[in-house]
FIMAR-575163 format. One line per field, with one value per residue (C-alpha): residue in three letters; residue number from 1; x, y, z. Coordinates in Angstrom, 1 decimal, decimal comma, padded with zeros to 4 digits. Each point is the difference from the previous one (the first is absolute). Layout:
BEGIN
res = Ala | ...
n = NUM | ...
X = X | ...
Y = Y | ...
Z = Z | ...
This chain:
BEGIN
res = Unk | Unk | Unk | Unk | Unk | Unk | Unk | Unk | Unk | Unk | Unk | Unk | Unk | Unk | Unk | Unk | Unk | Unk | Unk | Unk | Unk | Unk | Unk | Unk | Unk | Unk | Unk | Unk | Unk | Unk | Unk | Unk | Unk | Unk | Unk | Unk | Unk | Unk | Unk | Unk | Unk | Unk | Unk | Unk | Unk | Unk | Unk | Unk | Unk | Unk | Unk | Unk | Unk | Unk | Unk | Unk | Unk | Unk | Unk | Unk | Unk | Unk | Unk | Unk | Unk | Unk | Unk | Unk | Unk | Unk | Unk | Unk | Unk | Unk | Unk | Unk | Unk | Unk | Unk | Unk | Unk | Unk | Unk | Unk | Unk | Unk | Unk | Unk | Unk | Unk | Unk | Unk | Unk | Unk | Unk | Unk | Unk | Unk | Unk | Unk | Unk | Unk | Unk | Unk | Unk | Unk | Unk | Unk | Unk | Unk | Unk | Unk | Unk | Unk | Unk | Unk | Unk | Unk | Unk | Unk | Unk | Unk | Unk | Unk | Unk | Unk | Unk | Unk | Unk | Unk | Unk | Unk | Unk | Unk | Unk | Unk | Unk | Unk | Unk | Unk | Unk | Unk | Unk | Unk | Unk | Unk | Unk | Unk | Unk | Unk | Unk | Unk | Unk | Unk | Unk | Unk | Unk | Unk | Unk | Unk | Unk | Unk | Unk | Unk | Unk | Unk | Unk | Unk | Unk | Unk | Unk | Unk | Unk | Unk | Unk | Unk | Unk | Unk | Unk | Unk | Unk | Unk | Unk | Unk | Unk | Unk | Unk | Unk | Unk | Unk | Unk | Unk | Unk | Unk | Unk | Unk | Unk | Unk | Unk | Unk | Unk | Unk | Unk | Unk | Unk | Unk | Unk | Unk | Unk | Unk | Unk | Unk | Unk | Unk | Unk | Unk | Unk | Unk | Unk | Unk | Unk | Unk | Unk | Unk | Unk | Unk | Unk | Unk | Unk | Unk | Unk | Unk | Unk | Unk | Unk | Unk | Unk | Unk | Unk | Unk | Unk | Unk | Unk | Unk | Unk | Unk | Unk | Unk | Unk | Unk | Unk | Unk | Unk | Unk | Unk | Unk | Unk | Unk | Unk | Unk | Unk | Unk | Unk | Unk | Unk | Unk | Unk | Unk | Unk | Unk | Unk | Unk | Unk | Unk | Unk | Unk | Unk | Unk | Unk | Unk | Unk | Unk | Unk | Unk | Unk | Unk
n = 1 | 2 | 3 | 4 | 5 | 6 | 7 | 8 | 9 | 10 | 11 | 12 | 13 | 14 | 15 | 16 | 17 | 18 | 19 | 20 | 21 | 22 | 23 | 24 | 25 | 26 | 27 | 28 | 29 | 30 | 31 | 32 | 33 | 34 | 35 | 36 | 37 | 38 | 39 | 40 | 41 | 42 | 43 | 44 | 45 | 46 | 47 | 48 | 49 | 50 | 51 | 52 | 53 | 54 | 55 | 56 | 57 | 58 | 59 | 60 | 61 | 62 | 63 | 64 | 65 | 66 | 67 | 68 | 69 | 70 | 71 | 72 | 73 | 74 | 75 | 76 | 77 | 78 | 79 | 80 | 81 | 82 | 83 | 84 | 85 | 86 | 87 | 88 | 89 | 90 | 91 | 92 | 93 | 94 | 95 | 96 | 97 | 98 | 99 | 100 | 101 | 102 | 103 | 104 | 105 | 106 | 107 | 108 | 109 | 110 | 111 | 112 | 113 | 114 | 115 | 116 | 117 | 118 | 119 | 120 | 121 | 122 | 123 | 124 | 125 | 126 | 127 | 128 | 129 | 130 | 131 | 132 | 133 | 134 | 135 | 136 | 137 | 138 | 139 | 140 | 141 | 142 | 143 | 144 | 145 | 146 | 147 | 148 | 149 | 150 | 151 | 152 | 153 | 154 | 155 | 156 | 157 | 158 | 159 | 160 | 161 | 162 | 163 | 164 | 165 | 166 | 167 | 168 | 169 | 170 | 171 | 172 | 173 | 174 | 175 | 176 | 177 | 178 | 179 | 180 | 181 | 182 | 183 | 184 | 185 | 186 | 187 | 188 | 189 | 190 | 191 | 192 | 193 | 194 | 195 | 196 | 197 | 198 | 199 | 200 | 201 | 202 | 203 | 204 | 205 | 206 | 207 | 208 | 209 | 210 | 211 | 212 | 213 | 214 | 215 | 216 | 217 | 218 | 219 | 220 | 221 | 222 | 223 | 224 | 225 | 226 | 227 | 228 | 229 | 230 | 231 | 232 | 233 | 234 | 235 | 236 | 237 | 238 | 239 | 240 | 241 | 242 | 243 | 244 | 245 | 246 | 247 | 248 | 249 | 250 | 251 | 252 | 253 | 254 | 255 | 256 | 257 | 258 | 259 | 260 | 261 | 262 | 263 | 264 | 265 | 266 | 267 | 268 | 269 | 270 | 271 | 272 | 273 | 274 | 275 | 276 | 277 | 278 | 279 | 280 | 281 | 282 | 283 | 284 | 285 | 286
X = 041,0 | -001,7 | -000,5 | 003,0 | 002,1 | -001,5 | 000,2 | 003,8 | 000,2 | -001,6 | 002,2 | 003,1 | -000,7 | -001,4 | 003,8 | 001,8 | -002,1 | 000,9 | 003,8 | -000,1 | -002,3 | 002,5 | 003,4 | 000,7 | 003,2 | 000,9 | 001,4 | 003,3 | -001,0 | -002,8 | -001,7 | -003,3 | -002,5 | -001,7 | -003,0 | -001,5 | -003,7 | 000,2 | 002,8 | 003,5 | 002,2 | 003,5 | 001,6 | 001,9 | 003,1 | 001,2 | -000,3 | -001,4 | -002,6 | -002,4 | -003,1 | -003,4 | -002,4 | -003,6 | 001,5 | 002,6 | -000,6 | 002,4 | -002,0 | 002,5 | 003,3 | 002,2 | 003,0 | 003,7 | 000,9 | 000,5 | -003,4 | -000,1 | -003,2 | -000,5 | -001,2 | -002,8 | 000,9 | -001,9 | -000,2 | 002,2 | 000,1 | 003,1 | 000,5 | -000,3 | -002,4 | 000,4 | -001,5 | 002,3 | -000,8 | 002,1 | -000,2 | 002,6 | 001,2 | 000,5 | 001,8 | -001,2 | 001,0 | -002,3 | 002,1 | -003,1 | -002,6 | -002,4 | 000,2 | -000,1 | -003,2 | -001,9 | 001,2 | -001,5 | -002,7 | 001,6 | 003,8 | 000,4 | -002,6 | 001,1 | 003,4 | -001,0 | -001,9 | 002,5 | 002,8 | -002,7 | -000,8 | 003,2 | 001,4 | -002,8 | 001,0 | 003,6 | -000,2 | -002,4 | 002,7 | 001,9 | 000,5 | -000,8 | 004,2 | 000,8 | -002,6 | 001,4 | 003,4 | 000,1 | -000,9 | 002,3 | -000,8 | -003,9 | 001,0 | 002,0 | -002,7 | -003,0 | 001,7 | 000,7 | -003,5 | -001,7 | 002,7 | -001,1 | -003,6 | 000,3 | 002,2 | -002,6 | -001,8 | 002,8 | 001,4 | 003,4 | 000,6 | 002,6 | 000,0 | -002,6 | 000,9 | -001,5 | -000,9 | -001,5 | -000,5 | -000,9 | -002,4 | -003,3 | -000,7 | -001,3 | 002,9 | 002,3 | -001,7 | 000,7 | 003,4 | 000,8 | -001,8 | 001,9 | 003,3 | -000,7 | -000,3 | 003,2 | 001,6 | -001,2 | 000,7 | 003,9 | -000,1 | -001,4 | 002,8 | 002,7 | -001,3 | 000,1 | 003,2 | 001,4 | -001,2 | 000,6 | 003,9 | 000,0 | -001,4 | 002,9 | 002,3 | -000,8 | -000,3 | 003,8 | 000,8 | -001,1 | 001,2 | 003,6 | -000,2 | -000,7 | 002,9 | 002,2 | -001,1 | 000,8 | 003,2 | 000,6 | -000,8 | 002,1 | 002,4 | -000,5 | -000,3 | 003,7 | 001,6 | -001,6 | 001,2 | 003,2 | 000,3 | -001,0 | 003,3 | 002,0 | -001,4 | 000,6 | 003,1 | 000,9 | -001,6 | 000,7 | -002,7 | 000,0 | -003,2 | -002,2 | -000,4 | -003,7 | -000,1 | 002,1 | -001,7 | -003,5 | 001,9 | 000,9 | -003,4 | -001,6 | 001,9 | -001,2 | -003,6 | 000,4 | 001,8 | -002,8 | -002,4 | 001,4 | 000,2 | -003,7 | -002,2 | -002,5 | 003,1 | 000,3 | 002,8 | 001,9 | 002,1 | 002,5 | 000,9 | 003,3 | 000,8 | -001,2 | 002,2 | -002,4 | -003,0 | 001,0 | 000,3 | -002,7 | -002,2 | 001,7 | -000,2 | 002,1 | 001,0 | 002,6 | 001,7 | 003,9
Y = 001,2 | 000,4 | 003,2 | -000,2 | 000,1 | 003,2 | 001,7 | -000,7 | 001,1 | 003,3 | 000,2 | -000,6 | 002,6 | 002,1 | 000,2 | -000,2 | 003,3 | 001,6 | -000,6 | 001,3 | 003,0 | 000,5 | -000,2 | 003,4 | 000,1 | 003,8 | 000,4 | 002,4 | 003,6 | -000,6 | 000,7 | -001,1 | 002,1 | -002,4 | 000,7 | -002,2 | 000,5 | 003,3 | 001,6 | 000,3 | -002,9 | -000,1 | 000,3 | -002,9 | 000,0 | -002,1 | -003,5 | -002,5 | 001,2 | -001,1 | 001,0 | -001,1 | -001,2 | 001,4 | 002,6 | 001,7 | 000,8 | 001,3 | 003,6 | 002,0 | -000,9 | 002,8 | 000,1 | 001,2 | 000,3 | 004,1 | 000,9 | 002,4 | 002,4 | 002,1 | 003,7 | 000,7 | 003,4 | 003,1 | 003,2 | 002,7 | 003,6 | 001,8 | 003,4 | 002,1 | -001,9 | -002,2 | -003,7 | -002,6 | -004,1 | -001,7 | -004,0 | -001,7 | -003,7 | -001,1 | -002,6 | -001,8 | -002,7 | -001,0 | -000,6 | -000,4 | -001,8 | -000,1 | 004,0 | -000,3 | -001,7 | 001,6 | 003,7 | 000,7 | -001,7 | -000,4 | 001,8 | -000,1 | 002,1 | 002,6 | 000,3 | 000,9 | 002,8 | 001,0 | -000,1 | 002,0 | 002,6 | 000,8 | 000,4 | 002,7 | 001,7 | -000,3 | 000,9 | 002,7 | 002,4 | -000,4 | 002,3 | -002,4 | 000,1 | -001,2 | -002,8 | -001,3 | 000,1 | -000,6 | -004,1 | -000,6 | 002,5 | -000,9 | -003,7 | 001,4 | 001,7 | -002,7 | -002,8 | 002,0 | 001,1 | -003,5 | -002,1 | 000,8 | 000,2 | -003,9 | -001,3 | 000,0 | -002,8 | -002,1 | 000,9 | 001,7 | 002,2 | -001,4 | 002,8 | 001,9 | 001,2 | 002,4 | -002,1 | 003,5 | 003,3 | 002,0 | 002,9 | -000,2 | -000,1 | 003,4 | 001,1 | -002,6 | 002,3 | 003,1 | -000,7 | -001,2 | 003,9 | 001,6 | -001,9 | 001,0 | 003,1 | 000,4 | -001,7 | 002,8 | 002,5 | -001,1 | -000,1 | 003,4 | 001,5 | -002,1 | 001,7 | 003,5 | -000,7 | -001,1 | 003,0 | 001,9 | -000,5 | -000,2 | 003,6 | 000,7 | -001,4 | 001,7 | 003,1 | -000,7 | -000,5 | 003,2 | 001,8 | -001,6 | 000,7 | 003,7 | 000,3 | -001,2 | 002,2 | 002,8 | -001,1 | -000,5 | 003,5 | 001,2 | -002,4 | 001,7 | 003,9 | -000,9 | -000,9 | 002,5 | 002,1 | -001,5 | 000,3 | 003,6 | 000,2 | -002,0 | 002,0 | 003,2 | -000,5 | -001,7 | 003,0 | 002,9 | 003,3 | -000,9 | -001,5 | -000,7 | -003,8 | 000,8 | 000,3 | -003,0 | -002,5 | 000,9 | -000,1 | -003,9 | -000,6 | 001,9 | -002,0 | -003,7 | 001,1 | 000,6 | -003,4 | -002,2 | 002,0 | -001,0 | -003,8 | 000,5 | -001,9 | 002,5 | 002,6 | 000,1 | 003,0 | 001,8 | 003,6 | 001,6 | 003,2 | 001,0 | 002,0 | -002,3 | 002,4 | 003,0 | -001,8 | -001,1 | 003,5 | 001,5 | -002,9 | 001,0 | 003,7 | 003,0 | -000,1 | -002,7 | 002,2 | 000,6
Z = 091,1 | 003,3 | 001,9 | 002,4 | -003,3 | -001,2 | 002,9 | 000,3 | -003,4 | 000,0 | 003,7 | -002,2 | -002,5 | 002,8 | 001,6 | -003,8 | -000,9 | 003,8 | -000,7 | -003,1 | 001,7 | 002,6 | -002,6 | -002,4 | -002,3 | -000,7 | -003,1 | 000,1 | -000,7 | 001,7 | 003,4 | 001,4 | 002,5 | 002,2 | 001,9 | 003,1 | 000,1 | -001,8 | 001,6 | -001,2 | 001,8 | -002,1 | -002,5 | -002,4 | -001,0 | -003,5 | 000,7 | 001,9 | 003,1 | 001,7 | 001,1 | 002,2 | -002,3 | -000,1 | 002,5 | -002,1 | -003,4 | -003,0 | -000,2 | -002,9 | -001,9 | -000,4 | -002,4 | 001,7 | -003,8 | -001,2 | -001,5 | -002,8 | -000,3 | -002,9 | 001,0 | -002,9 | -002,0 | 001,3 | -000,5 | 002,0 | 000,3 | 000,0 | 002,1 | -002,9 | -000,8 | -002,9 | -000,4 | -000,2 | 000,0 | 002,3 | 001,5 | 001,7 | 001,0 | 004,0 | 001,5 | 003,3 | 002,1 | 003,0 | 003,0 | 002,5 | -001,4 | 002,9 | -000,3 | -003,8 | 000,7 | 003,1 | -000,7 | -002,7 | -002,3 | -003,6 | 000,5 | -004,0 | -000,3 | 002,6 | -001,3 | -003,2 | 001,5 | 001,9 | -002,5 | -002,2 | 002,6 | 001,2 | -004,0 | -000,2 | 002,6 | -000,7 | -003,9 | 001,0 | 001,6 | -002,7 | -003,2 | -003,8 | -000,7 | 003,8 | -000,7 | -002,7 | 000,3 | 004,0 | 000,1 | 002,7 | 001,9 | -000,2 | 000,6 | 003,1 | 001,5 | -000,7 | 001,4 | 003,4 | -000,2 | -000,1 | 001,5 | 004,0 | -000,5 | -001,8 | 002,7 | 002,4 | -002,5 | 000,2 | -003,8 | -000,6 | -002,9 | -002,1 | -002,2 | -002,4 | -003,8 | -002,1 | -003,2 | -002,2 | 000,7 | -002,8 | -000,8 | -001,1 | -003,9 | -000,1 | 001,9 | -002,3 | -003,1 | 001,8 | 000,5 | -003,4 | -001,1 | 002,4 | -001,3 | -003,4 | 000,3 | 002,5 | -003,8 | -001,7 | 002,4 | 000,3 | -003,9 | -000,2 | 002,5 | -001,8 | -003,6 | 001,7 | 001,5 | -003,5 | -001,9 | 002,5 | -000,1 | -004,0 | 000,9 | 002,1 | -001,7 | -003,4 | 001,9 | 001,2 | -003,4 | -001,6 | 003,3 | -001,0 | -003,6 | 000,7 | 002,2 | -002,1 | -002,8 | 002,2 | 001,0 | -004,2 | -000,4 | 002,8 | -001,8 | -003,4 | 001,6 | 001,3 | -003,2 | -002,0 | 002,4 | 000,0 | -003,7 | -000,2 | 002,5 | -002,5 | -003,1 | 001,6 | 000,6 | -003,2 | -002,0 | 002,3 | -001,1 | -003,7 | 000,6 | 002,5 | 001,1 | 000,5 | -003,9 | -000,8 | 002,3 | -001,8 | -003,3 | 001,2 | 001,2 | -003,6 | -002,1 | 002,1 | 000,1 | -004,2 | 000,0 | 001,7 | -001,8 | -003,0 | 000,9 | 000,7 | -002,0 | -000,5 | -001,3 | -003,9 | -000,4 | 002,5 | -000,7 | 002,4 | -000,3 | -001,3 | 002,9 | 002,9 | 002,2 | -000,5 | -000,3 | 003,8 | 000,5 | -000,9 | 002,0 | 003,5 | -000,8 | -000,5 | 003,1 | -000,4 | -003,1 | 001,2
């Protein structure tokens, strides 16, 4: 092989390797930044481009595809100031690559800063029960906070979620305390409650049972009075009905005494009439 043949060798493989230079395929979901002599030029779109050899060169490739970056936890402060851990999860899409690129030096990295800032500030004018219970609203709020200042890189917000947001363990223990005791206090107030209406109700109870022991003796008062009526005017003077109303009750009391079990012999008088009598005084003699 003599030298003419090298040359047009190396020629040939010389102009293969500047085609193939001067060809790029873009994959789909893809984009290209190319520069020409250090300065942005264009842009490529998916498929087939071309471009000036040792003039233009392929300088980044950016993915179109929605980009997911996880917001690390950190630690928040509540306005009534309580420490809660909180992270979050964001989804981007880069519209504008060449802004992507040129606006900023790493964009990953400034989104998670600003996603983390702007929950700070958002969780911190919030009470701890608002915080945890207001995840929409929070989400709301981030994603207008942090969707104009990225659009100027290029990236839109496709939307940002809270992953976790809860307190710290030594507020997790305090709560638990403070729980507890709420338990006990609720059982406490529920025992008091109880007694306290067994009280009532027992008080009720003896309240009732008294009045109708009076009514019983207003009940009693009116038939004894009733039968002194009836005995009066069944017997007229010859005796008094006093005398033979505490004859009936004399004669019960010596009959239940007699049916007691402590009672060995019991004697009535022959003349239970005067005996009566002379109990009640003389002043009941006709």
């Amino acid at each position: 092989m003599n030298s003419l043949s090298i040359v047009m060798i190396v020629l040939v493989a010389l102009v293969v390797f500047t085609i193939f230079k001067g060809v790029r395929i873009v994959p789909q979901g893809y984009k290209w930044i190319v520069q020409r002599l250090g300065k942005y030029h264009q842009t490529l779109e998916p498929g087939l481009n071309l471009i000036i050899p040792y003039v233009d060169d392929v300088a980044y490739k950016l993915t179109t595809k929605d980009i997911v970056l996880d917001i690390p936890s950190q630690e928040v402060i509540t306005r009534d100031n309580v420490v809660i851990i909180a992270n979050a999860v964001a989804y981007i899409s880069i519209v504008q690559p060449e802004k992507a690129v040129y606006g900023i030096e790493d964009y990953e990295h400034g989104i998670r800063n600003l996603v983390q800032t702007s929950l700070r500030s958002i969780i911190g004018e919030m009470d701890l029960d608002s915080a945890l219970s207001s995840r929409d609203q929070i989400k709301a709020l981030l994603k207008h906070a942090i969707s104009e200042d990225i659009a100027d890189w290029g990236i839109t917000l496709k939307t940002v979620e809270i992953q976790d947001i809860n307190p710290s363990d030594t507020m997790q223990t305090a709560m638990e305390e403070q729980a507890a005791a709420e338990r006990q206090r609720r059982a406490t107030v529920t025992r008091a409650d109880g007694q306290k209406q067994a009280a009532i109700l027992e008080a009720d109870g003896r309240l009732e049972a008294s009045r109708r022991d009076a009514e019983a003796q207003v009940v009693l008062a009116k038939g004894s009075e009733e039968s002194i009526r009836l005995i009066n005017q069944a017997m007229g003077k010859e005796e008094m009905p006093v005398v033979y109303l505490l004859g009936e009750q004399y004669i019960k009391a010596m009959r239940e005494l007699a049916e007691s079990d402590n009672a060995k012999t019991v004697v009535l008088p022959a003349d239970i009439l005067s005996t009566v009598k002379g109990m009640v005084g003389n002043k009941f003699q006709p």
